[in-house]
N, CA, C and O atoms as a GROMACS GRO file, in nm:
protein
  288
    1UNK      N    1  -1.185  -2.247  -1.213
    1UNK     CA    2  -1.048  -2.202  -1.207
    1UNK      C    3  -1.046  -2.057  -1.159
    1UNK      O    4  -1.137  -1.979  -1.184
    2UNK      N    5  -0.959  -2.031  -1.103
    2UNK     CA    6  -0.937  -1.877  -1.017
    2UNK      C    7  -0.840  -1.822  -1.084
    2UNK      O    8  -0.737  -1.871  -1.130
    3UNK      N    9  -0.889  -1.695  -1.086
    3UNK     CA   10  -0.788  -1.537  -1.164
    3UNK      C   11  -0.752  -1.501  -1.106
    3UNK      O   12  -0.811  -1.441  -1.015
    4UNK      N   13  -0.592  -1.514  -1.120
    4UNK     CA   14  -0.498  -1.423  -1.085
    4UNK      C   15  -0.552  -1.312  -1.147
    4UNK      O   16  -0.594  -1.287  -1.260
    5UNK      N   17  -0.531  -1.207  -0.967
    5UNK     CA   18  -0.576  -1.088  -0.996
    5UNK      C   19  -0.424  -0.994  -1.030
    5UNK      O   20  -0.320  -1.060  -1.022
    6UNK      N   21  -0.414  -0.848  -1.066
    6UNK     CA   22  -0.328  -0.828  -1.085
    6UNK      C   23  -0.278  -0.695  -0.958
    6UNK      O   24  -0.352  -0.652  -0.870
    7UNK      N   25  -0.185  -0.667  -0.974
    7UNK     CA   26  -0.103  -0.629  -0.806
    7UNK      C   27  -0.178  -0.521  -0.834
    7UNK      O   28  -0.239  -0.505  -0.728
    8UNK      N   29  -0.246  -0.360  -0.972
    8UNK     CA   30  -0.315  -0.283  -0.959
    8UNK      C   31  -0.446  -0.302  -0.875
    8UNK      O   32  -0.479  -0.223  -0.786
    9UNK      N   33  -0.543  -0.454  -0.925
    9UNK     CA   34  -0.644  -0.503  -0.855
    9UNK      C   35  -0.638  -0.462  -0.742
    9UNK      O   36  -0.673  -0.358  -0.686
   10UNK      N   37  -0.565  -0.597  -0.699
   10UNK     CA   38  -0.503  -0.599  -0.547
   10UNK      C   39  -0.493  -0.439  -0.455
   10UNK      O   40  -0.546  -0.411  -0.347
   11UNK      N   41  -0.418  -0.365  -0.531
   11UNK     CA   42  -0.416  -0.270  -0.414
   11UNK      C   43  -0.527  -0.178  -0.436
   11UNK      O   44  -0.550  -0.102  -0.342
   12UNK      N   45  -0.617  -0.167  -0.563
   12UNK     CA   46  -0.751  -0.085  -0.521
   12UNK      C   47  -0.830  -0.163  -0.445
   12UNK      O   48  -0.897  -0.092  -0.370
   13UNK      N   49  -0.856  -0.304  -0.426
   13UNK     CA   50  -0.916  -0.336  -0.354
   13UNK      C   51  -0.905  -0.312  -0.214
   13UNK      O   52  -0.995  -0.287  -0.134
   14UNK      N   53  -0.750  -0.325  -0.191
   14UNK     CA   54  -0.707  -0.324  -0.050
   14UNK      C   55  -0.712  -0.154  -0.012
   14UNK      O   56  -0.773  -0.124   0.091
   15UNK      N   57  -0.674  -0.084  -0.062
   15UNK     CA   58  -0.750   0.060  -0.034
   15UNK      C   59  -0.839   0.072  -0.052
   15UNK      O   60  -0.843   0.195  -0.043
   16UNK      N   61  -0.960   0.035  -0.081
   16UNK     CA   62  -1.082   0.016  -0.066
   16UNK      C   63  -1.126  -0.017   0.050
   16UNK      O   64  -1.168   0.068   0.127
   17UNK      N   65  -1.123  -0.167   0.086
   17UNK     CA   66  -1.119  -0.192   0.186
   17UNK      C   67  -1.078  -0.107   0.315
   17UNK      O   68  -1.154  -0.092   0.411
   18UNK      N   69  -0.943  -0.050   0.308
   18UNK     CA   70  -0.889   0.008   0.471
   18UNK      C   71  -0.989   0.173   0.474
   18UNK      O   72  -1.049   0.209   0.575
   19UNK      N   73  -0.987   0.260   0.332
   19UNK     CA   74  -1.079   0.354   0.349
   19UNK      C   75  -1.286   0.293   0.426
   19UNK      O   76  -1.369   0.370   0.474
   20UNK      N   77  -1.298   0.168   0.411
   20UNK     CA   78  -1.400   0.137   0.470
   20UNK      C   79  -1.424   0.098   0.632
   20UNK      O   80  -1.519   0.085   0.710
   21UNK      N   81  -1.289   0.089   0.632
   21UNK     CA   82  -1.264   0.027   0.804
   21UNK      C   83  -1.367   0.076   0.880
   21UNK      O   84  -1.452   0.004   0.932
   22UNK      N   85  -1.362   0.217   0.891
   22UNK     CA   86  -1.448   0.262   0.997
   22UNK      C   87  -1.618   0.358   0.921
   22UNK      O   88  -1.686   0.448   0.970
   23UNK      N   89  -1.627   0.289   0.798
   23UNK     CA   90  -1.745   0.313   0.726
   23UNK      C   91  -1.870   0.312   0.857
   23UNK      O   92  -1.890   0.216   0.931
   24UNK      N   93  -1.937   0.428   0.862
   24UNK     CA   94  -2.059   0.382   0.931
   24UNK      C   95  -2.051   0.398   1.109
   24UNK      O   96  -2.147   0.395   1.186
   25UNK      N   97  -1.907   0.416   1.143
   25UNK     CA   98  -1.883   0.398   1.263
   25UNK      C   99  -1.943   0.557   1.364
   25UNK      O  100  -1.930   0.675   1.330
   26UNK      N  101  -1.987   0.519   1.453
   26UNK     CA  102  -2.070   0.635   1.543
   26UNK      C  103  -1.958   0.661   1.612
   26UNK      O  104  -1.863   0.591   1.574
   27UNK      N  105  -1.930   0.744   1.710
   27UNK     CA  106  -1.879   0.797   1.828
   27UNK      C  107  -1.960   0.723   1.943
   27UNK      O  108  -1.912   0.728   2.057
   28UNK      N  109  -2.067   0.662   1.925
   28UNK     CA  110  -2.126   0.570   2.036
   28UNK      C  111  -2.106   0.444   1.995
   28UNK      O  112  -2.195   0.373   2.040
   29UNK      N  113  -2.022   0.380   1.926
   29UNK     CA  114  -1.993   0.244   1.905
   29UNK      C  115  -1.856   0.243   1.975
   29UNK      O  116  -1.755   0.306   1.946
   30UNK      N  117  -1.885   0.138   2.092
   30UNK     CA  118  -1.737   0.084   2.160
   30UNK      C  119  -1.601   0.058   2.104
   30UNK      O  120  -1.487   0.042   2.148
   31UNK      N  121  -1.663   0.061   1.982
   31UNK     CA  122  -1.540  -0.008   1.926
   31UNK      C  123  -1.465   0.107   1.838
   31UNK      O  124  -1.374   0.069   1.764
   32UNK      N  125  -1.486   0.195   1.840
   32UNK     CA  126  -1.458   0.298   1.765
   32UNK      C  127  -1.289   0.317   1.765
   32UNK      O  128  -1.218   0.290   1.669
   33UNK      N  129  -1.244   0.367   1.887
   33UNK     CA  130  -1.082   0.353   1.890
   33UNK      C  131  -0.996   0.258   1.870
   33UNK      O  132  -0.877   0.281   1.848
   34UNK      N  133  -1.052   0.121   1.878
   34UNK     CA  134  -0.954   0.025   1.849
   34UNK      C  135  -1.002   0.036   1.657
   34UNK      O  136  -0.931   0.048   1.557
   35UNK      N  137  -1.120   0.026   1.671
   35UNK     CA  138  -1.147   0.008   1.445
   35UNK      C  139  -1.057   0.141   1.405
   35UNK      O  140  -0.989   0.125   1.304
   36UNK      N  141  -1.047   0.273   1.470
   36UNK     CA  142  -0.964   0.392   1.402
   36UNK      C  143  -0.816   0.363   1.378
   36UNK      O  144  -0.745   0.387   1.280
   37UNK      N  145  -0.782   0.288   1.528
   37UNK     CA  146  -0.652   0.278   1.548
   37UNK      C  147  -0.584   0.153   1.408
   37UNK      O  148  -0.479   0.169   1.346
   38UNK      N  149  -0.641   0.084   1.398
   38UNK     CA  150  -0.662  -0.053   1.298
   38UNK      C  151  -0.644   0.000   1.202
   38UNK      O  152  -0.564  -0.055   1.127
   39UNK      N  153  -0.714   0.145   1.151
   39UNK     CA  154  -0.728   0.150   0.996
   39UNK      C  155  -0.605   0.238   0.965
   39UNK      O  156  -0.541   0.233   0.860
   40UNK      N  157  -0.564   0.367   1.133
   40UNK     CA  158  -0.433   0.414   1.077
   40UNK      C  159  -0.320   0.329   1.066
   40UNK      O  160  -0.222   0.354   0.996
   41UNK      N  161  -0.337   0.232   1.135
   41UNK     CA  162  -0.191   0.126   1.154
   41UNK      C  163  -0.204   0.047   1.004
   41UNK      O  164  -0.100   0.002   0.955
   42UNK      N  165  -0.312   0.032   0.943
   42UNK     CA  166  -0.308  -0.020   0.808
   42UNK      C  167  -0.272   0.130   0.695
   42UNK      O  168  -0.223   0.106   0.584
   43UNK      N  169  -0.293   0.233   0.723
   43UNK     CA  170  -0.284   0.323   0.618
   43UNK      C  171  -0.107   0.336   0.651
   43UNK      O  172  -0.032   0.360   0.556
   44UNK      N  173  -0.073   0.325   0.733
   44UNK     CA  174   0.103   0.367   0.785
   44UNK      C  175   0.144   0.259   0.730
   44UNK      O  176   0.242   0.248   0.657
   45UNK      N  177   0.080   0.186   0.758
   45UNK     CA  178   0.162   0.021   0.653
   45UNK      C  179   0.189   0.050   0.517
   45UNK      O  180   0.297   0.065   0.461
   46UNK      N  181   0.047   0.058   0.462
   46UNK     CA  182   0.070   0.113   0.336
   46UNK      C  183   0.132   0.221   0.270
   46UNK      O  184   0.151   0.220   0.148
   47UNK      N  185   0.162   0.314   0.346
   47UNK     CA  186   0.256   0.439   0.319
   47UNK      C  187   0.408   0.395   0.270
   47UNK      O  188   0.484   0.407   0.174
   48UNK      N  189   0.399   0.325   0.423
   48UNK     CA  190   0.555   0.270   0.427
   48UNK      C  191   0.606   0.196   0.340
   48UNK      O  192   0.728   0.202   0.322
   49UNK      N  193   0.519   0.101   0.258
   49UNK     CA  194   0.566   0.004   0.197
   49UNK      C  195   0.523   0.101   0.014
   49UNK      O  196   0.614   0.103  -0.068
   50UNK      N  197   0.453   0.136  -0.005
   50UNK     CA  198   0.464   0.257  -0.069
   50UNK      C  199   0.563   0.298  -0.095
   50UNK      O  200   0.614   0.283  -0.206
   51UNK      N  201   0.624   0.370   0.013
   51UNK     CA  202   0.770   0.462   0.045
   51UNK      C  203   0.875   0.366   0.004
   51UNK      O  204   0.978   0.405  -0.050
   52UNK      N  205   0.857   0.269   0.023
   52UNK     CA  206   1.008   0.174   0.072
   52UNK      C  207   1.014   0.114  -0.141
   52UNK      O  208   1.108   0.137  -0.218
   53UNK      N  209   0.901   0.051  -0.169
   53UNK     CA  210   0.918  -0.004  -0.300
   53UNK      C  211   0.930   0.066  -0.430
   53UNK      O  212   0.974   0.024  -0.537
   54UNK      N  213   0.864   0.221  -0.388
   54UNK     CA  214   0.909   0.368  -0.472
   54UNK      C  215   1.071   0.333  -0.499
   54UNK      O  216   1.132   0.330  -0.605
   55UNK      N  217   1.109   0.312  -0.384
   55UNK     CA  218   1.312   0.330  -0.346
   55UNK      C  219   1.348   0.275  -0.449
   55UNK      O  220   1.416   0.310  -0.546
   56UNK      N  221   1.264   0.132  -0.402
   56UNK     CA  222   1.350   0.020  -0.480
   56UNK      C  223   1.352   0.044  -0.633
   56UNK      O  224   1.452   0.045  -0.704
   57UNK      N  225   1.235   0.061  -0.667
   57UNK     CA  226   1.214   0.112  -0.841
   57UNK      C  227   1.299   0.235  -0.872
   57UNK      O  228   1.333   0.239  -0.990
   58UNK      N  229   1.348   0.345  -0.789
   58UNK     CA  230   1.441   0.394  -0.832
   58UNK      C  231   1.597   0.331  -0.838
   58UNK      O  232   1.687   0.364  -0.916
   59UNK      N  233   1.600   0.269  -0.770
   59UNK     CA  234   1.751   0.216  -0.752
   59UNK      C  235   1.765   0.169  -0.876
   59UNK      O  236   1.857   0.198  -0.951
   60UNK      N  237   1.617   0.047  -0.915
   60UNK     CA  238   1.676  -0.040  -1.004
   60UNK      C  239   1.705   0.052  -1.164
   60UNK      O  240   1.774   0.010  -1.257
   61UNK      N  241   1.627   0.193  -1.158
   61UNK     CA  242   1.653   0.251  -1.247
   61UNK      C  243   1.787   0.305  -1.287
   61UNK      O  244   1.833   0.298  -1.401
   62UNK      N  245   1.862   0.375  -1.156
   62UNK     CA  246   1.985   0.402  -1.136
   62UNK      C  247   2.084   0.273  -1.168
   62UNK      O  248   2.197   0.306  -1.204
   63UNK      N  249   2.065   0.166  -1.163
   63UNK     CA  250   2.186   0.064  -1.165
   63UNK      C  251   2.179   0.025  -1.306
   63UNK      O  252   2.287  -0.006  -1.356
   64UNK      N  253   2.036   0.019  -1.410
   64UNK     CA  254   2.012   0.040  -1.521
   64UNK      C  255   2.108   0.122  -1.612
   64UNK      O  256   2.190   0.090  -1.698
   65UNK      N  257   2.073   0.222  -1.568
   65UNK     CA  258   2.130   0.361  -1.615
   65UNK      C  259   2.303   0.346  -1.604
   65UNK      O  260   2.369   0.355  -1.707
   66UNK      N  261   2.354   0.327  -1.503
   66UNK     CA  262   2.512   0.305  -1.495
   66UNK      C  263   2.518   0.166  -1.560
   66UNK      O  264   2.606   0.173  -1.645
   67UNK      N  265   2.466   0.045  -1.558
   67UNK     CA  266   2.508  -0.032  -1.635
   67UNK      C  267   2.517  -0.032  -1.808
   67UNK      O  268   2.586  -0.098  -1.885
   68UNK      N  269   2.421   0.065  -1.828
   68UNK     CA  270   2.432   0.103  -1.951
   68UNK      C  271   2.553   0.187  -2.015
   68UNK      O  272   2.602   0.176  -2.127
   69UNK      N  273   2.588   0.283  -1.900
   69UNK     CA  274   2.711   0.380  -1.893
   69UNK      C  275   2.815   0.287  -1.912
   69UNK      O  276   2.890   0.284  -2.010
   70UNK      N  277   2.817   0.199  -1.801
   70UNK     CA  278   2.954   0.102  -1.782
   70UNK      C  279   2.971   0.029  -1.953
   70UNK      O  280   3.090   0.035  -1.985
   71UNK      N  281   2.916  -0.011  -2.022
   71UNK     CA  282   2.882  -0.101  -2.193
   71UNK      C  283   2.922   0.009  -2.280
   71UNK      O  284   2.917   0.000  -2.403
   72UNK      N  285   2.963   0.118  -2.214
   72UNK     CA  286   2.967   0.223  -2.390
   72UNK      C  287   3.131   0.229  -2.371
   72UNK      O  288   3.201   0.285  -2.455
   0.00000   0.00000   0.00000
């Protein structure tokens, strides 16, 4: 049977992972600009979605907060 991992897991792994992208990589490996480009387009992902679900956890705090206001 398989464990559900939990979303903390999940994202040390997955930052784990994208800080490894270019683990090891030379300036004489061909592949160097497309693996750099890969790992910033994954770190901007993660920023963003970072950025964006921060929002959301404040909102839901704010609508909390006035719904509680609105009950008194």
């Amino acid at each position: 049977m398989s464990e559900t991992k939990s979303l903390a897991d999940m994202a040390v792994e997955t930052l784990a992972a994208v800080k490894d992208m270019d683990k090891g990589l030379e300036n004489e490996n061909a592949e160097r600009h497309t693996v750099r480009a890969l790992k910033q387009t994954a770190e901007l992902l993660i920023s963003g979605v970072l950025l964006q679900t921060r929002e959301l956890a404040y909102a839901a705090e704010d609508l909390r907060k006035l719904h509680r206001e609105l009950e008194k």
